[in-house]
C-alpha positions in Angstrom: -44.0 -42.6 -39.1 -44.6 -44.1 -35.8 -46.1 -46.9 -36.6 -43.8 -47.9 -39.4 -40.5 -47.3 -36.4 -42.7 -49.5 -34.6 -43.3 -52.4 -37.0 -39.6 -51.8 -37.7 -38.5 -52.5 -34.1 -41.1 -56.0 -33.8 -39.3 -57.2 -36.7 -36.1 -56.6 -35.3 -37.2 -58.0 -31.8 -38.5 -60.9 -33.2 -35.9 -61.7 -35.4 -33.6 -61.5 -32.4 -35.4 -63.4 -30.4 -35.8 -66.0 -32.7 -32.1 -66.1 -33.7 -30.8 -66.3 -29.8 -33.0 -69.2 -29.0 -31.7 -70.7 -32.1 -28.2 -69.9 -31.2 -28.8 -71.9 -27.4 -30.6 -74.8 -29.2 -27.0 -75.3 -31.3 -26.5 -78.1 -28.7 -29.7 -79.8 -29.5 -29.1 -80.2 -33.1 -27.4 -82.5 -35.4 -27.0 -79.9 -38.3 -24.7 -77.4 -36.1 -21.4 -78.2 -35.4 -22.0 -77.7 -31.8 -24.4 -80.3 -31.7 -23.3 -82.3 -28.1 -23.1 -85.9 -30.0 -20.3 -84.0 -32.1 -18.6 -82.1 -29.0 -18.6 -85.8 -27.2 -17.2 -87.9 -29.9 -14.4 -85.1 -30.4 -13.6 -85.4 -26.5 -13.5 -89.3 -26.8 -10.7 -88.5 -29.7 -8.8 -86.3 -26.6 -9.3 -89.2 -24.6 -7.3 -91.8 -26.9 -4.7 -88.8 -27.6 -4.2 -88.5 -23.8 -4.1 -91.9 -23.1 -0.8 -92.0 -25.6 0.7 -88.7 -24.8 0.3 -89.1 -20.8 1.5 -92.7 -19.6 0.6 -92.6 -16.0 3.8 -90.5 -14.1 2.0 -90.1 -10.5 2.0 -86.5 -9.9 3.5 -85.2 -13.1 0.5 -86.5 -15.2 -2.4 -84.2 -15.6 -6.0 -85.0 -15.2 -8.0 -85.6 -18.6 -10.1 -82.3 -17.8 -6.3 -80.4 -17.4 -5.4 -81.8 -20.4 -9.1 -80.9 -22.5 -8.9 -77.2 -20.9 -5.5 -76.1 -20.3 -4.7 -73.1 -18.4 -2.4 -72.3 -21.1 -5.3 -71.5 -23.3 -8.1 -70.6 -20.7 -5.6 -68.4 -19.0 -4.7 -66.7 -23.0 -7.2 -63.5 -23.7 -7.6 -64.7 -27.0 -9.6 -67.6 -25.8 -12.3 -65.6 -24.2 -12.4 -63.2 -26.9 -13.2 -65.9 -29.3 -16.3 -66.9 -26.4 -17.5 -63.1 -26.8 -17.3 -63.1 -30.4 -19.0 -66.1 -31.0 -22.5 -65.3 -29.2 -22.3 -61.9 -31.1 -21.6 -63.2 -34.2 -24.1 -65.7 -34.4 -27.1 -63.1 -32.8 -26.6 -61.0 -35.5 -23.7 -60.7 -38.5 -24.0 -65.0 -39.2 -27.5 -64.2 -40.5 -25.7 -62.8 -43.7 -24.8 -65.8 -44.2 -27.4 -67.8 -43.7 -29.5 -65.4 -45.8 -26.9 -65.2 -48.8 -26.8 -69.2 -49.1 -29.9 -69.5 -49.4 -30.9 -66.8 -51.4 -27.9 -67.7 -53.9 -28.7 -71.6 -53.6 -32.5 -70.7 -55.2 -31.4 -68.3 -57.3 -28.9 -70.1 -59.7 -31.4 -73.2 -58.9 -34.4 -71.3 -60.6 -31.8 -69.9 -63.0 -31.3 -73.5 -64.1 -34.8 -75.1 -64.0 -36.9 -72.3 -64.4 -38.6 -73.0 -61.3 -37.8 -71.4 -57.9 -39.5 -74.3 -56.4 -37.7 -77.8 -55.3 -39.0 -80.8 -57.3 -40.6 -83.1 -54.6 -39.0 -86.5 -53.9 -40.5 -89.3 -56.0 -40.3 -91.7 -52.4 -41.5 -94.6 -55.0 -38.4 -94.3 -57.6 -36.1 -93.2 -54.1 -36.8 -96.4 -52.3 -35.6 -98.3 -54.8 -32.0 -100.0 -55.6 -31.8 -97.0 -58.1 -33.0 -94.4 -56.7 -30.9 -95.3 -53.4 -27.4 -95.6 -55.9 -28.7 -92.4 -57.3 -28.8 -90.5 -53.7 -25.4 -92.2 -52.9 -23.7 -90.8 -55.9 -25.9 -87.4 -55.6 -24.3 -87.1 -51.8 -20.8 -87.9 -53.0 -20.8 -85.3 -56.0 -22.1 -82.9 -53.8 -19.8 -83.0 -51.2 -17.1 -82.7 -53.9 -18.5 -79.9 -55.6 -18.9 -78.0 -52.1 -15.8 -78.7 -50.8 -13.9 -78.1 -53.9 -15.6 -74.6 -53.8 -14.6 -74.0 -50.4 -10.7 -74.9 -50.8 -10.9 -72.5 -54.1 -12.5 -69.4 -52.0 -10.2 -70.3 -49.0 -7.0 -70.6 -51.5 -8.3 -67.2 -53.3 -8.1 -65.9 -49.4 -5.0 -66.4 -49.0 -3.8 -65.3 -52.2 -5.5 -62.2 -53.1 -5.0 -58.9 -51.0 -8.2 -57.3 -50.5 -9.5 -61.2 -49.1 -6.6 -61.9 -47.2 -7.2 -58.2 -45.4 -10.3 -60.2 -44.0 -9.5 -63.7 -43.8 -6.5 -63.1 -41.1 -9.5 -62.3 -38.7 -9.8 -66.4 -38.7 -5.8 -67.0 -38.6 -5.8 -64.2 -35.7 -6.2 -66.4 -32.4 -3.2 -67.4 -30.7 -4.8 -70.1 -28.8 -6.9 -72.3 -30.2 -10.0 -74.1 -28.9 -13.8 -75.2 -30.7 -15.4 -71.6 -30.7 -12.0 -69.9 -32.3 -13.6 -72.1 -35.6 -16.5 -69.5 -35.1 -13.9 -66.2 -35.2 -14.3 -65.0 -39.0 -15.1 -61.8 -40.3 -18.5 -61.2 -42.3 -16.9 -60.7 -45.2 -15.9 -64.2 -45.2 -18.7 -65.7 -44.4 -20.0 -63.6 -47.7 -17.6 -65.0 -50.1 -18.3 -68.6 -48.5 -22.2 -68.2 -48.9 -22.1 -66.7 -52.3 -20.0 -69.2 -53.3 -20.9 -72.6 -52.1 -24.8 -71.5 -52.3 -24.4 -70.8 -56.0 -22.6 -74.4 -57.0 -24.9 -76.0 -54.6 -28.0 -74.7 -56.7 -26.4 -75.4 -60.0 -25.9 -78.9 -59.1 -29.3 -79.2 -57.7 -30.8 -77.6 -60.6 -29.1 -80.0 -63.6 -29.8 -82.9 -61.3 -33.5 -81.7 -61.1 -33.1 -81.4 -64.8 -31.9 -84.8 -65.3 -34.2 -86.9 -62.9 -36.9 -85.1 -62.2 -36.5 -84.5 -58.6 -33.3 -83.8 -56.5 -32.3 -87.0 -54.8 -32.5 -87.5 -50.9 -29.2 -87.8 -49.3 -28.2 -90.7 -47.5 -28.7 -89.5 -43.5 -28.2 -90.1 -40.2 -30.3 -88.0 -37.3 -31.3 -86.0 -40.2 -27.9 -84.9 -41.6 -26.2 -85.9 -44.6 -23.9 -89.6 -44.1 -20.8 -87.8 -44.7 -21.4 -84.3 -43.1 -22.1 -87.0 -40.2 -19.0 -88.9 -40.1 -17.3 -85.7 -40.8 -18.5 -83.9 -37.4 -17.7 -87.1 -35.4 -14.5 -87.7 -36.5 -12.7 -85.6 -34.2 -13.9 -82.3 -35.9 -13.8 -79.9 -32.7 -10.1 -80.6 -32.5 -9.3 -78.8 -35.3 -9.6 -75.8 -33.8 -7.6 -77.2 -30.3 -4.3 -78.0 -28.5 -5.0 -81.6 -29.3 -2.5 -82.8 -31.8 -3.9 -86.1 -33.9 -2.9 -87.0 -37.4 -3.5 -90.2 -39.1 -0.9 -92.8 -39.9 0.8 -92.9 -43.1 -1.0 -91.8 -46.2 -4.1 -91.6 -44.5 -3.8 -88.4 -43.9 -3.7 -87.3 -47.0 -7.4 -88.9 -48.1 -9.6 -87.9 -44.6 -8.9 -84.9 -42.7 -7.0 -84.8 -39.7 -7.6 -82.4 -36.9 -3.5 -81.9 -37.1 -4.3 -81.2 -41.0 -5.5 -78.0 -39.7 -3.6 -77.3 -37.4 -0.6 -76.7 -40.0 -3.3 -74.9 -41.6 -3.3 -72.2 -38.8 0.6 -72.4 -38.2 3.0 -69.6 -38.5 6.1 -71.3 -38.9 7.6 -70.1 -42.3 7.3 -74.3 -43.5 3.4 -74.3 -42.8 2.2 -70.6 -44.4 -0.3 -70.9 -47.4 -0.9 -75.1 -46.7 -3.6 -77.1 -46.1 -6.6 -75.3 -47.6 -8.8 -78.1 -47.8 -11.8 -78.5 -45.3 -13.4 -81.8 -45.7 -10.6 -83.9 -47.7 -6.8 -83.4 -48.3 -6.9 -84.6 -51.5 -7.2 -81.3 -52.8 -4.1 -80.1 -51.4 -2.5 -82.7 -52.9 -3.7 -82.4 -56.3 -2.6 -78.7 -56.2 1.0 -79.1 -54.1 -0.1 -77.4 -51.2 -0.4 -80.4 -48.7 1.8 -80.5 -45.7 2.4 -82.8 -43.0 4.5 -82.7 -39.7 5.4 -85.6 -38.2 4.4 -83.9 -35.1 3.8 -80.5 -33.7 6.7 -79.2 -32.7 6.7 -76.3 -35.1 3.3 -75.7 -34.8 2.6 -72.4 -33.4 -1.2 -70.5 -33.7 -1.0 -66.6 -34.8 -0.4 -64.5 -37.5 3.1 -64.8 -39.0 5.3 -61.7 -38.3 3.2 -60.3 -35.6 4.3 -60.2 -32.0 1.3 -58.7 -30.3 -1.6 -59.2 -31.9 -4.2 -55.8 -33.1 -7.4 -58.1 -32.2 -8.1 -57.6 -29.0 -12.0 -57.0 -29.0 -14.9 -58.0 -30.8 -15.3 -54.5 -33.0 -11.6 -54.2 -33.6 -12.1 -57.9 -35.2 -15.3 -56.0 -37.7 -13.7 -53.1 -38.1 -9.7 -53.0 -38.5 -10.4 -55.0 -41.4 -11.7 -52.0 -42.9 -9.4 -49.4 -40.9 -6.2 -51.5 -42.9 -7.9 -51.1 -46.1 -8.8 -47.4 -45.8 -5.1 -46.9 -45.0 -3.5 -48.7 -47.7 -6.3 -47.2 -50.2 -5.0 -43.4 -49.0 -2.0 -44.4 -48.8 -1.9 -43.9 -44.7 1.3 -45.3 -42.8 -0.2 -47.6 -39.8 1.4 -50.0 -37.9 3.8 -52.6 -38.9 2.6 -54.9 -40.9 3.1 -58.7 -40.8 6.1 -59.7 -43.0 4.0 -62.2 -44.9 0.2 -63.8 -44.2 -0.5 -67.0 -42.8 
């Protein structure tokens, strides 16, 4: 018995240790979104926005490092809740999701081919015109498929009850800044990975199928080309203060860190819009695109709440839960909010 508690606590120590060094290499690498080329390129975006919004007015104009880190959201508690949820979260509960893409990734791809083992590149037919027009098109339809999946599950999240009851977590923050992207409850992260790991291995496995091998993505510093231009376009202000749209119908084809910010807006004209991650095309195909001119209206919360329940990292695990016990029982709790976001 003791030497089973034991093995069980190295496993545990390890596994921890290994995710937390992990967790402070994000930085260092190009496949998290934290990843300091990412972070940079999004503060050059500030730059040009701050350059436009704040002509030189002597002492009325802020610095640029005001303006990137405003007291009005470093001074909000919400900020530094979303700081202290994000280094639990990704120590421990993000490992779910880690382990349940995968997992579902290779188990619809062996459902597919048979195989539960990747088909190795054929470099010979890759380096050539087609097998690079192959990759190209392989990148593209998978980018589709994925984000398609993900503006279904995040529609279905705002649509169906018992999700919604869990999705809010993300919609919670009433100031917004790059870790707040990182503020979602497990649950989420569960429907995402099931989700997007299980089209992801479908695709891979017909394509394997079809070729012979699963084509090599285009990439730059070891990330998929679009993923790439994705991150550096601007993607930490998303989840920021910073207000950028693109002209005209532009908008509506590449995402715009003001796309979002509708997305997370509790004025009554922006609730249930803008689902789509990657591209707004989506949202237009299925009427829920909406754009502002500007941000006037824009306000970060959850509609029809004045004070907010989330005030600590376990109420954000567990009042999920709490609310559905209560409506399950049939329990009175607080007020609810009048609609979701």
């Amino acid at each position: 018995m003791t030497d089973t508690l034991l093995a069980l606590y190295e496993r545990i120590s390890t596994t921890l240790s290994d995710r937390f060094w992990a967790v402070i290499a994000y930085p260092t690498s190009s496949d998290h979104r934290l990843f300091w080329v990412y972070l940079m390129t999004s503060a050059l975006f500030a730059l040009f926005v701050y350059r436009k919004t704040w002509p030189r007015n002597g002492d009325n104009t802020p610095s640029f490092l005001a303006f990137l880190f405003p007291k009005k959201v470093w001074s909000n508690a919400s900020a530094w809740l979303d700081l202290r949820f994000f280094v639990i979260n990704e120590l421990t509960m993000k490992l779910i999701h880690i382990g349940l893409l995968a997992g579902t990734l290779a188990f619809t791809f062996q459902l597919i081919t048979g195989s539960n083992e990747l088909v190795a590149f054929n470099w010979n037919e890759v380096l050539t015109v087609k097998g690079m027009s192959i990759s190209l098109i392989y990148l593209i339809i998978a980018i589709a498929v994925g984000d398609f999946i993900g503006f279904f599950i995040h529609y279905l999240q705002h649509k169906i009850p018992f999700l919604w009851n869990f999705h809010k977590v993300h919609h919670s923050p009433e100031v917004m800044h790059p870790l707040s992207n990182f503020r979602e409850h497990p649950i989420d992260n569960i429907a995402y990975g099931i989700g997007i790991g299980a089209g992801y291995g479908v695709l891979m496995g017909v394509v394997a199928l079809v070729f012979g091998y699963v084509p090599r993505p285009p990439e730059v510093l070891g990330v998929p080309l679009f993923f790439f231009l994705f991150n550096v376009g601007g993607y930490h202000l998303r989840h920021s203060h910073v207000w950028l749209r693109w002209k005209g119908n532009w908008s509506k084809v590449f995402p715009s860190p003001a796309h979002h910010h509708v997305h997370h807006s509790c004025h009554p004209d922006h609730l249930d819009k803008n689902f789509a991650f990657m591209f707004p095309i989506w949202d237009v195909l299925f009427k829920t695109y909406y754009m502002p001119d500007d941000d006037r209206d824009v306000k970060f919360g959850l509609y029809g709440v004045e004070e907010t329940e989330y005030t600590s990292v376990w109420k954000i695990y567990t009042l999920p839960f709490r609310d559905l016990w209560r409506k399950h029982v049939g329990v009175a709790g607080p007020a609810k909010e009048a609609s979701k976001d």
